[in-house]
C-alpha positions in Angstrom: 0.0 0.0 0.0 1.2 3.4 -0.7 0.4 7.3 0.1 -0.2 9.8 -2.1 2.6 12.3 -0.3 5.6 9.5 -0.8 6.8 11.8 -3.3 7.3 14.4 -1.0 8.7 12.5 2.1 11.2 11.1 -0.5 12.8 14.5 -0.7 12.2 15.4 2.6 14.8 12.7 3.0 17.5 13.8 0.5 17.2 17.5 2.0 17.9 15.9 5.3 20.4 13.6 4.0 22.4 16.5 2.8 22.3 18.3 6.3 23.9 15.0 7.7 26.9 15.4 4.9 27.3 18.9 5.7 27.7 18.7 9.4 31.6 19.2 10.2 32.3 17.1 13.8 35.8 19.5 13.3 34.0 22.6 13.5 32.0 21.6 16.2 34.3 20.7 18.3 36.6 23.7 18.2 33.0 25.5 19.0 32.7 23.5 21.8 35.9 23.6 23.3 35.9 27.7 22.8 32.5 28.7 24.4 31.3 28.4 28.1 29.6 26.3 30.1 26.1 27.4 28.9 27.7 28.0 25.2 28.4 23.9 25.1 25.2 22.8 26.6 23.1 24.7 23.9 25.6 23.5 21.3 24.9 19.9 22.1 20.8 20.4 23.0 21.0 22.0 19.4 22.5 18.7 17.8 20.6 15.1 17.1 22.5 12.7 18.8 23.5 10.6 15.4 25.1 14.1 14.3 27.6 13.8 17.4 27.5 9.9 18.6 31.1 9.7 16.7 32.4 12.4 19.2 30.1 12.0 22.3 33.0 9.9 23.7 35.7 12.6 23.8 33.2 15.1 25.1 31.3 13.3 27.8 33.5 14.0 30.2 33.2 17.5 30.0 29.2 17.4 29.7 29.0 15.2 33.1 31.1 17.6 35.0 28.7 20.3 34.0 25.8 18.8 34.8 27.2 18.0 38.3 27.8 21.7 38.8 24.7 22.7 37.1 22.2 20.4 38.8 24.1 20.8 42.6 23.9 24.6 42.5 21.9 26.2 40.3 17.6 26.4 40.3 18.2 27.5 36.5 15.4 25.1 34.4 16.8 26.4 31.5 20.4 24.6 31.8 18.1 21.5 33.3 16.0 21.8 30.4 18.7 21.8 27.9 20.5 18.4 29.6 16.5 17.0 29.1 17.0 17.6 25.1 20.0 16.2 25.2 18.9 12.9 26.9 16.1 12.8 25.0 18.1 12.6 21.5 20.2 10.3 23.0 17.4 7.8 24.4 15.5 7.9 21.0 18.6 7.0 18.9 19.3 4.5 21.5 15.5 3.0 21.1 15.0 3.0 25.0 11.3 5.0 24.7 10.2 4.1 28.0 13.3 6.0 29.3 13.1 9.0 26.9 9.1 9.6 28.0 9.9 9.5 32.0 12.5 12.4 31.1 10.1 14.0 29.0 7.4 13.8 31.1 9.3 15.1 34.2 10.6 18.2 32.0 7.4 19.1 31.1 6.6 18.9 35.2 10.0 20.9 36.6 12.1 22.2 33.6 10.2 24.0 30.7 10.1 27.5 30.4 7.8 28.5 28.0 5.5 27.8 25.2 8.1 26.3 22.8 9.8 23.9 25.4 6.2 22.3 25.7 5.8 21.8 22.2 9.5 20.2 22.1 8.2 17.6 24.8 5.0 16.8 23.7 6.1 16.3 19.5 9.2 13.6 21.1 6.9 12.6 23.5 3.8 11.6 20.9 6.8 9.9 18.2 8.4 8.1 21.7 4.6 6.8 22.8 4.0 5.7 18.9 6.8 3.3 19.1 5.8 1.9 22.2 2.3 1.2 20.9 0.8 3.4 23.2 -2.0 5.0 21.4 -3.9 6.9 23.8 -0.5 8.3 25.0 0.5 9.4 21.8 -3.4 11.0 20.5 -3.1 12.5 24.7 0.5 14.4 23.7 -0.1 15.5 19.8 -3.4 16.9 20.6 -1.7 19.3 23.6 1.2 20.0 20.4 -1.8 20.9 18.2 -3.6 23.1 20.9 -0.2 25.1 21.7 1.2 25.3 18.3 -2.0 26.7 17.0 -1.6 29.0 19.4 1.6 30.2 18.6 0.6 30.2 15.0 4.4 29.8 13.8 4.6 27.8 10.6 7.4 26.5 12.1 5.4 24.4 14.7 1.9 24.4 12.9 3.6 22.6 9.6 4.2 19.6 12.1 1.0 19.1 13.6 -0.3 15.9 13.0 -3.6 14.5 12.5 -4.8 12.2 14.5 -6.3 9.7 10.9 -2.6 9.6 10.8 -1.6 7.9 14.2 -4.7 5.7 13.6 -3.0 4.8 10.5 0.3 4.1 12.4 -1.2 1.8 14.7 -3.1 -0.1 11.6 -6.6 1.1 12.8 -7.8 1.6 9.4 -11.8 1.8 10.0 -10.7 4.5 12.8 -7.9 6.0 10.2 -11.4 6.2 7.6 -13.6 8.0 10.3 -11.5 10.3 11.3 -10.4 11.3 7.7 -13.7 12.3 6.7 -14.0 14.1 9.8 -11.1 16.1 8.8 -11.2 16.2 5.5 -15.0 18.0 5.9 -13.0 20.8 7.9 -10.3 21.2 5.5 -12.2 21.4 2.1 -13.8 24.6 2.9 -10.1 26.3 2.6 -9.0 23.3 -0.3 -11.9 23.1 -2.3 -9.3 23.8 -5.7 -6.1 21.6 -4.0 -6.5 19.0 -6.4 -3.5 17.5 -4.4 -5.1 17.4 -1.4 -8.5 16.0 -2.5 -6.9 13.0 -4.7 -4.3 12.3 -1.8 -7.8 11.9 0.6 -9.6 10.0 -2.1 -6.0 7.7 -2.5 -5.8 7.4 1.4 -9.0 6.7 2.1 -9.2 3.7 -0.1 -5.4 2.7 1.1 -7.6 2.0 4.1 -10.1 -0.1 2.7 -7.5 -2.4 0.6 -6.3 -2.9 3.8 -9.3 -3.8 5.3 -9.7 -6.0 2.2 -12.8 -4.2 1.4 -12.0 -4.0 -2.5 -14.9 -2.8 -4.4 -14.7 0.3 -1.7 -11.6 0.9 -2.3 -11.3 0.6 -5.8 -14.9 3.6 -5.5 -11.7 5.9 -4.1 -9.3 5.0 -6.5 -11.1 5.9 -9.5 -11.9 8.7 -8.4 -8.6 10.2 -7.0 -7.3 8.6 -10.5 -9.4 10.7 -12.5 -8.5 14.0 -10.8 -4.8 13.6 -11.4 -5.8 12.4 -15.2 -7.0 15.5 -15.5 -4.7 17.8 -13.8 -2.5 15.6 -16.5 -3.6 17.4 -19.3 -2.8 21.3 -18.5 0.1 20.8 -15.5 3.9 21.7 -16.6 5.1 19.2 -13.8 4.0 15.8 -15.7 7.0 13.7 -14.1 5.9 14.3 -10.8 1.8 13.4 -11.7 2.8 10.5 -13.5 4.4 9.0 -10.5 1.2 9.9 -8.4 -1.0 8.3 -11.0 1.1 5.0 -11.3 1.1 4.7 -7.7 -2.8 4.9 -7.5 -2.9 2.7 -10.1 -0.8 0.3 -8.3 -3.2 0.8 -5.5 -5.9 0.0 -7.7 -4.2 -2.9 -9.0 -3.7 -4.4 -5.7 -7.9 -3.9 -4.9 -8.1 -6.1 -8.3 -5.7 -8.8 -7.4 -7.3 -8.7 -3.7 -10.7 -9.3 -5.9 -9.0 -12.1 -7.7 -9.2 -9.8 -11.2 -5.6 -10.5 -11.7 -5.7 -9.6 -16.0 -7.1 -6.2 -14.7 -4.5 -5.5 -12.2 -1.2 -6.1 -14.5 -1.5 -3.3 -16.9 -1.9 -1.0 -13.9 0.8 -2.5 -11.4 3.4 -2.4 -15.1 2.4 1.4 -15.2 3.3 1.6 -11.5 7.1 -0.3 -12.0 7.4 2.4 -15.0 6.6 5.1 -13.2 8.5 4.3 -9.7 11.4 3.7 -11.7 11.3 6.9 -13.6 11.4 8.5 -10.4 13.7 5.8 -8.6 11.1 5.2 -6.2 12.9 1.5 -6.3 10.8 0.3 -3.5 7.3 1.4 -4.8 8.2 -0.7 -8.4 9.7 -3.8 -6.0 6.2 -4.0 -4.6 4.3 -3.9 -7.8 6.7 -6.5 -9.5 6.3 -8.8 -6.4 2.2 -8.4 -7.0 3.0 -9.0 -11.0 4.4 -11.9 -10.2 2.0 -13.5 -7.6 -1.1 -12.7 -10.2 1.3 -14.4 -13.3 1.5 -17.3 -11.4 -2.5 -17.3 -10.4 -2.9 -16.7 -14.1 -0.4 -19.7 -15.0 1.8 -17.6 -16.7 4.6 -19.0 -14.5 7.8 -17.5 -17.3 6.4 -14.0 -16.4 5.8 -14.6 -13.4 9.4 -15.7 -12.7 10.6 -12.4 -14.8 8.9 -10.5 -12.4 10.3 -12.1 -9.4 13.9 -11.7 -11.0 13.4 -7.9 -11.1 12.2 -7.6 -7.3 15.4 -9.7 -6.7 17.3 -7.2 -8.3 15.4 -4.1 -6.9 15.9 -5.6 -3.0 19.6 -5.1 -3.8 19.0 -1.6 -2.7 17.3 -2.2 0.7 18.8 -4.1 3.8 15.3 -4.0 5.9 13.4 -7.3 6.5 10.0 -6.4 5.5 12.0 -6.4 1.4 13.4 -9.9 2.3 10.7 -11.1 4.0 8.0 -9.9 0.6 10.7 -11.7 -2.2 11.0 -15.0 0.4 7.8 -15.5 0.1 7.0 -14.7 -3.3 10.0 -17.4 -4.4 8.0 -19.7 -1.8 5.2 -19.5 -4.1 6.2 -19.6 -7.5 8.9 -22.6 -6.8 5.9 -24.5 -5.3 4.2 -23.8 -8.7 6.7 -24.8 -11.0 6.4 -28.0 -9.4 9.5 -27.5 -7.0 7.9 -28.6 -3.6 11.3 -29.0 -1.9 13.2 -25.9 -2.8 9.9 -24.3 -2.0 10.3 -25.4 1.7 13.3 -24.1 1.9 12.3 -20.6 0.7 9.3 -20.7 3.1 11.6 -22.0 6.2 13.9 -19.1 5.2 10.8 -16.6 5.2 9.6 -18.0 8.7 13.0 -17.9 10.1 13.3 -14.3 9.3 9.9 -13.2 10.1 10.0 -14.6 13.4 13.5 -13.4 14.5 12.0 -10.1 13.3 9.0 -10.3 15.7 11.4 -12.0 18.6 13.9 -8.7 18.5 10.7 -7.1 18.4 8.9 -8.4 21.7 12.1 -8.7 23.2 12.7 -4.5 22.7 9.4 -4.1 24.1 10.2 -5.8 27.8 13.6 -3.9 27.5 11.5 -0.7 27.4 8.8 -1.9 30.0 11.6 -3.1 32.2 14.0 0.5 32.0 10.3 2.5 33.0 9.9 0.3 36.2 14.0 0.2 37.1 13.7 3.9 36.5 10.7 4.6 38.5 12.0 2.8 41.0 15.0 4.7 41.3 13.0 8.2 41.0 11.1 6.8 44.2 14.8 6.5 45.9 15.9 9.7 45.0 12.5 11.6 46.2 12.6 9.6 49.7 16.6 10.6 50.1 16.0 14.0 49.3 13.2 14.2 52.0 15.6 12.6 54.3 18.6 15.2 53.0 16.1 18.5 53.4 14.8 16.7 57.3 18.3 16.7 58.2 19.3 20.2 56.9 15.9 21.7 58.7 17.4 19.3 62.2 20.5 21.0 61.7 19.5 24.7 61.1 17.5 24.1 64.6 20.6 22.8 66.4 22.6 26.4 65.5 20.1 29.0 66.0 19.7 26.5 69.6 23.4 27.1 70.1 23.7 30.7 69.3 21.3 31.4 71.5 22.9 29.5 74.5 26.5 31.0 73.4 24.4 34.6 74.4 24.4 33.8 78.6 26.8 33.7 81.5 30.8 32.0 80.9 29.8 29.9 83.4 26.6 28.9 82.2 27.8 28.5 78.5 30.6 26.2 79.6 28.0 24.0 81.4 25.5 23.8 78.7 28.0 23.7 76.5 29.2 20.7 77.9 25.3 18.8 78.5 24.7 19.8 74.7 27.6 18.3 73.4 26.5 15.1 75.6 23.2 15.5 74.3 24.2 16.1 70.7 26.4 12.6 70.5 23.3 11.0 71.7 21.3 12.1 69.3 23.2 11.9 66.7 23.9 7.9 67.6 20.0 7.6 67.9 19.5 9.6 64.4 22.2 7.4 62.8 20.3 4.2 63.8 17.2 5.6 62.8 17.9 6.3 60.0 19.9 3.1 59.0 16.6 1.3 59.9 14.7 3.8 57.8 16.8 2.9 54.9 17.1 -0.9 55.0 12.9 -1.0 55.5 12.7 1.0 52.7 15.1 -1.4 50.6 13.5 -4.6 51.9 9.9 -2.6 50.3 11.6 -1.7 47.4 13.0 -5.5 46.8 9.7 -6.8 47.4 8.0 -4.7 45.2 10.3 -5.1 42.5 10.1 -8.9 42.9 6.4 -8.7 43.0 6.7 -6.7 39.6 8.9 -9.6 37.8 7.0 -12.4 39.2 3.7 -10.4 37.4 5.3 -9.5 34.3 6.7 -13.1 34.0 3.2 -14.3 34.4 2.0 -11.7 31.7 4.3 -13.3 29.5 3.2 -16.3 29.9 -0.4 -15.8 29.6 0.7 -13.6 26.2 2.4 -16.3 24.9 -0.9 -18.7 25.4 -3.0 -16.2 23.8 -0.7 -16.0 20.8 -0.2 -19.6 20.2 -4.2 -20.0 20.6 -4.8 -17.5 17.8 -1.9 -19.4 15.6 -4.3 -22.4 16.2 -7.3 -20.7 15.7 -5.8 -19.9 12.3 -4.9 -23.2 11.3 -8.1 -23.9 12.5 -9.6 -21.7 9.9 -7.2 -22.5 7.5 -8.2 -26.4 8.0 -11.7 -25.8 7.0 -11.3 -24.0 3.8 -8.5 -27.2 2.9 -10.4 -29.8 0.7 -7.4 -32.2 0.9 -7.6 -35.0 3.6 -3.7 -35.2 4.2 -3.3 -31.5 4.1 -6.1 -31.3 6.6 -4.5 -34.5 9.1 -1.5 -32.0 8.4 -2.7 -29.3 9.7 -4.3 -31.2 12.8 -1.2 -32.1 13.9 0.2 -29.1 13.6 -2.8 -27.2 15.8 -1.8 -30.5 18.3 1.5 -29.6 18.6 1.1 -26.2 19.1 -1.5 -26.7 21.8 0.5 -28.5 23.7 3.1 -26.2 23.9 0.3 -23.1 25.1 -0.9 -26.0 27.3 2.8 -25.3 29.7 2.3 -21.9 29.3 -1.7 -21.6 30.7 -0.6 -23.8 33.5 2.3 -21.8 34.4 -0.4 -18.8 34.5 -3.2 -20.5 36.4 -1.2 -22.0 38.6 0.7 -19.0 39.7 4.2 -20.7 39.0 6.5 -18.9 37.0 8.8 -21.6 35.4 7.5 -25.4 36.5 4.5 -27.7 36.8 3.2 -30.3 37.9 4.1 -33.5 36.2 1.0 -35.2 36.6 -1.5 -32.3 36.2 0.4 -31.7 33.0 0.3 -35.0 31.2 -3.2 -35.8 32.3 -4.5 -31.9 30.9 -2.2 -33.3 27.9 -3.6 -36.4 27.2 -7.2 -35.3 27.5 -6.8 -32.8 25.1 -5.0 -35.5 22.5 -8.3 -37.7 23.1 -11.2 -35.0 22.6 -9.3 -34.0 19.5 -9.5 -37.2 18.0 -13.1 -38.4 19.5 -12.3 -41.4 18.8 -14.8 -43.8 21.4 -13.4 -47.2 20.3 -9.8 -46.2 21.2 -9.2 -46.0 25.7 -7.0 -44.0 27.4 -5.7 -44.6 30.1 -3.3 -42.6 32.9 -1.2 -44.0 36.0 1.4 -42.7 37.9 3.2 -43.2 41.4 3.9 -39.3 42.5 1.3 -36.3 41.9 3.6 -34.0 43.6 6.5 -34.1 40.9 7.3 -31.0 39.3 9.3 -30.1 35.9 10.4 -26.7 34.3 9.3 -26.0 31.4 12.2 -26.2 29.7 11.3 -30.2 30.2 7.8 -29.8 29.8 7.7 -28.2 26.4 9.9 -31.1 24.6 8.0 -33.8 26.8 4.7 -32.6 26.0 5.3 -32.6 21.9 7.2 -36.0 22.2 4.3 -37.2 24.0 1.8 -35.9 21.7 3.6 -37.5 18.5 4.1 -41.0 19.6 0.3 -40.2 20.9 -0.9 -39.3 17.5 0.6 -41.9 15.6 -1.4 -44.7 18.1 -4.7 -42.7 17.2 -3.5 -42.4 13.4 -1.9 -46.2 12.6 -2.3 -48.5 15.9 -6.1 -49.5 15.3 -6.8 -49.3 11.6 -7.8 -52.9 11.5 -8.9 -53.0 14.8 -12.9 -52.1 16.4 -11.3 -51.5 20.3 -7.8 -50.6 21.5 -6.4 -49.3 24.5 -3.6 -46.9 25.2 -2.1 -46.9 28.6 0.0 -44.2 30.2 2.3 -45.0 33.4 4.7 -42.7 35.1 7.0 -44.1 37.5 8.9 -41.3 39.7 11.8 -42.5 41.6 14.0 -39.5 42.9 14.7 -37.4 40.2 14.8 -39.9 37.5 11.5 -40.2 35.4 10.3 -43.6 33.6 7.6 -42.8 31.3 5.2 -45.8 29.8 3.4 -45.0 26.6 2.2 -48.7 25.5 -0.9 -49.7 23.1 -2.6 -52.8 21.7 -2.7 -52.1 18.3 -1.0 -53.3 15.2 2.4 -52.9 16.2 5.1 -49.9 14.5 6.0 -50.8 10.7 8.8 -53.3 10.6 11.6 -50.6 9.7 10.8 -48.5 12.2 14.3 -48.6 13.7 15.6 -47.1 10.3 13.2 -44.7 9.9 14.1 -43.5 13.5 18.0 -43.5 12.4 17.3 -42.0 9.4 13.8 -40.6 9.5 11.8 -40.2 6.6 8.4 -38.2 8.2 7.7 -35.4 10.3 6.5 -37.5 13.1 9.8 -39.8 13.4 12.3 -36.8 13.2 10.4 -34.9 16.0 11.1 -37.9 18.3 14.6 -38.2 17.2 15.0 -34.4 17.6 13.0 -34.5 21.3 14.6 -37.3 22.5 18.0 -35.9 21.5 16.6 -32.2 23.4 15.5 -34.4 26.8 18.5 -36.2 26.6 16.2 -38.9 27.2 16.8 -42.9 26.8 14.1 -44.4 25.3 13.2 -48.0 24.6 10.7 -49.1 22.1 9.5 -52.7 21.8 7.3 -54.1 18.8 5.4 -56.8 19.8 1.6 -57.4 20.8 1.2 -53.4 20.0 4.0 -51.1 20.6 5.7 -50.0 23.8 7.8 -46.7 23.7 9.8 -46.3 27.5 11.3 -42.8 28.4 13.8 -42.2 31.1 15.3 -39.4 31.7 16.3 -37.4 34.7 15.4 -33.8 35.9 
């Protein structure tokens, strides 16, 4: 999908790109060195901190000594306000947003000055709350930016307001991102009723939206028309290059509506006009996009040569590009047209590649986002230490103050009397100060043993939060197999798929129990099977087949690194039972025994059936199916010993230790 102002932010780029190469680090540094203490803290709060992370190093030094200086004796919020931007930049480029928006959000409490400080805070504050997904955080701080910056009604600040469609659009709320375009379109258009620019780019946005919300005959409604006023602004305008690129990228929206619609003959002449076009303006990513959707409607029009020269040229456009969403969109693409040339295995391959990628993407994703919620709660943790010491600091300089003005006015009497008392106060000042010192070395370790309770309690909650995440997510995977599995007319893509929806319920499975239970990394052993086995038998509902579970200790617990890899070894040799043990059979029985001696584990998993094929042993050496390597992989994991024995059924015997 793609916006009617990517024109425009592409030279907003080069413009900026050119201020990076003219920056001189030399320069800067001789202005450094030469000004003041308040000269250098501007110089730096005036600087992004990729301009100066090359140099930071042999300045850093110098900055922390100011600060010390700055923040122990002087009230001045505009020095403290200029150490905020300079955090701030350095946060952001770091990616710590949690970090960045507690400093932001205690300048804007302590440190601003005026009007233009605010707006500072809030536009860093909205872009830091956008990458932590927080949307009411970020709508909360760009609609105080648009309130002050309106009222300043300085281009400078009013050119960066940003509507709130657009943070909808951010967060992929698309039937929001449609309401509140109209809304704001229907205010606008009284002042841009001849902006032919800004009524095609709301017709193009609008049905961006709807593609997305794979509504295409409403989309393609928008398209048409935000085609047809750029057609005609065609005919009389003297910039043609720059309105042929907006009317190949429209049509490439449109062409995308058509392919959503399954119209793939009408949506290549459009998406070749968009490669043209991109290309003319070396827009390289805009005419990868349209040759990866070329391709994928070739090859649902079985034109599989084309297709494969379209996939060739997005090959060759990614050479530009380094980001995953490129690799991910050409992966995928080779995925599908190897599988239809009739290349199943290579296919695989491309596909394990694509999944590989996609989820490392989403891990260093997840993994950035309990960095960030982890940084806010260390750092408000700490903020709560500093506030109680500085109550602690100002008690003792008020205790103090008392103790002088007390002396002073005992230094006032008799010789005599001044030698006495001076003697009982000094008696009566080491007493004190021996009881203040132990009071207030209580004070502090109660307040530590709070803090490393709460902090505890904290972990132990987000760990659970995890957990219970994790469970969700793997249920809606399974919902979508689920879904998937209905709409597949195949019976072994279908068992396929059942297994696959088996194996990754019983991997959520650990991770509800860990939630319900309160634990936060074991279970118990025989609470776990049984909840395991259960759900192997209503899945296949089968009432000829028995199942039954024994064991000898319902107290033993495992981690879950052992209960993840026991649970899907379990399931397999499971599922094969159900799948091959009582073909020709009308009754069976599966039986289930674990025996718990110490630490060492002896798992049963016997039935009455047929009996395993008679190679089995070389298919388990060399395996052949899905099933067999996942044993051989588990079993290697568990560093289990297992036994299997053929006869009158099959017996499989697990022992390992935990």
């Amino acid at each position: 999908m793609k916006r009617a102002r990517l024109y425009f932010y592409l030279l907003v780029f080069c413009f900026s790109f050119s201020s990076i190469a003219q920056f001189d680090k030399s320069k800067f540094l001789q202005e450094f060195y030469k000004a003041d203490n308040k000269g250098k803290v501007k110089l730096l709060a005036g600087k992004e901190y990729w301009e100066i992370q090359s140099i930071y190093p042999k300045i850093k030094d110098t900055l922390e000594k100011i600060r010390t200086k700055i923040f122990l004796n002087s009230k001045s919020k505009e020095a403290k306000f200029l150490f905020d931007k300079i955090d701030v930049h350095r946060e952001i480029y770091l990616l710590r947003f949690s970090k960045a928006v507690l400093i932001l959000e205690n300048s804007l409490n302590s440190n601003v000055n005026d009007i233009y400080d605010s707006l500072y805070c809030y536009e860093k504050l909205k872009d830091a709350c956008i990458s932590l997904s927080n949307l009411n955080k970020a709508i909360e701080a760009n609609n105080m930016y648009d309130k002050l910056a309106t009222r300043t009604a300085d281009k400078k600040y009013t050119n960066k307001i940003i509507k709130k469609s657009k943070i909808y659009d951010v967060f992929g709320l698309n039937q929001q991102a449609i309401i509140e375009k109209r809304k704001e379109f229907a205010e606008e258009i009284k002042f841009k009723q001849h902006d032919t620019d800004f009524i095609a780019s709301y017709y193009n946005d609008q049905g961006v939206y709807y593609n997305r919300l794979k509504k295409s005959d409403s989309a393609l409604f928008y398209f048409k028309i935000a085609d047809a006023i750029i057609t005609k602004k065609l005919a009389y305008t003297s910039n043609k290059p720059n309105y042929q690129f907006f009317k190949g990228l429209i049509e490439g929206n449109m062409a995308l509506a058509y392919a959503n619609n399954g119209d793939y003959k009408k949506a290549v002449p459009f998406l070749v006009s968009d490669v043209y076009y991109s290309k003319k303006v070396n827009d390289l990513e805009s005419a990868f996009n349209s040759c990866i959707i070329l391709s994928k409607c070739h090859i649902h029009l079985n034109q599989l040569a084309t297709a494969q020269h379209y996939a060739d040229s997005a090959l060759e456009l990614s050479n530009s590009y380094t980001q995953p969403r490129i690799t991910l969109k050409l992966l995928l693409i080779q995925a599908e047209l190897l599988d239809a040339q009739g290349n199943p295995s290579k296919s695989v391959l491309k596909y394990k590649a694509y999944l590989q990628l996609r989820d490392s993407v989403s891990n260093k994703e997840k993994e950035l986002q309990l960095i960030n919620q982890q940084v806010a709660l260390d750092i408000q943790n700490k903020d709560l230490e500093i506030t109680e010491k500085n109550k602690l600091i100002k008690n003792a300089e008020i205790k103090e103050g008392k103790s002088k003005t007390f002396k002073a006015y005992l230094m006032a009497g008799l010789i005599i009397m001044i030698i006495i008392i001076g003697f009982l106060f000094y008696v009566n000042k080491s007493s004190k100060k021996r009881e203040y010192d132990l009071e207030f070395k209580n004070e502090k370790i109660q307040l530590q043993n709070k803090q490393i309770e709460h902090s505890l309690k904290e972990k132990e909650l987000l760990l659970k939060e995890v957990h219970h995440r994790v469970k969700n997510n793997l249920q809606i995977i399974s919902s979508v197999i689920n879904l998937q599995s209905d709409k597949v007319k195949e019976k072994k893509l279908k068992e396929i798929l059942a297994e696959l929806k088996l194996r990754i319920s019983s991997i959520a499975l650990t991770h509800q129990m860990l939630y319900q239970n309160g634990t936060i990394n074991h279970v118990l052993l025989h609470e776990y099977l049984q909840n395991l086995i259960n759900q192997i038998d209503n899945s296949y509902e089968n009432e000829k087949i028995k199942v039954n579970f024994n064991t000898n200790n319902k107290a033993f617990i495992i981690n879950i690194d052992t209960a993840i890899p026991l649970g899907l070894l379990v399931n397999e040799i499971m599922t094969n039972a159900f799948k091959h043990a009582f073909k020709d059979k009308e009754s069976g029985t599966i039986d289930i025994v674990s025996n718990i001696n110490g630490n060492n584990v002896t798992l049963i998993i016997k039935d009455n059936g047929s009996g395993l094929p008679s190679d089995y042993q070389e298919k388990m050496d060399n395996p052949t199916s899905l099933g067999f390597e996942l044993i051989s992989i588990l079993n290697n994991q568990l560093n289990l010993k297992m036994d299997i024995q053929n006869s009158q059924g099959s017996q499989f015997t697990l022992n390992f230790a935990v």
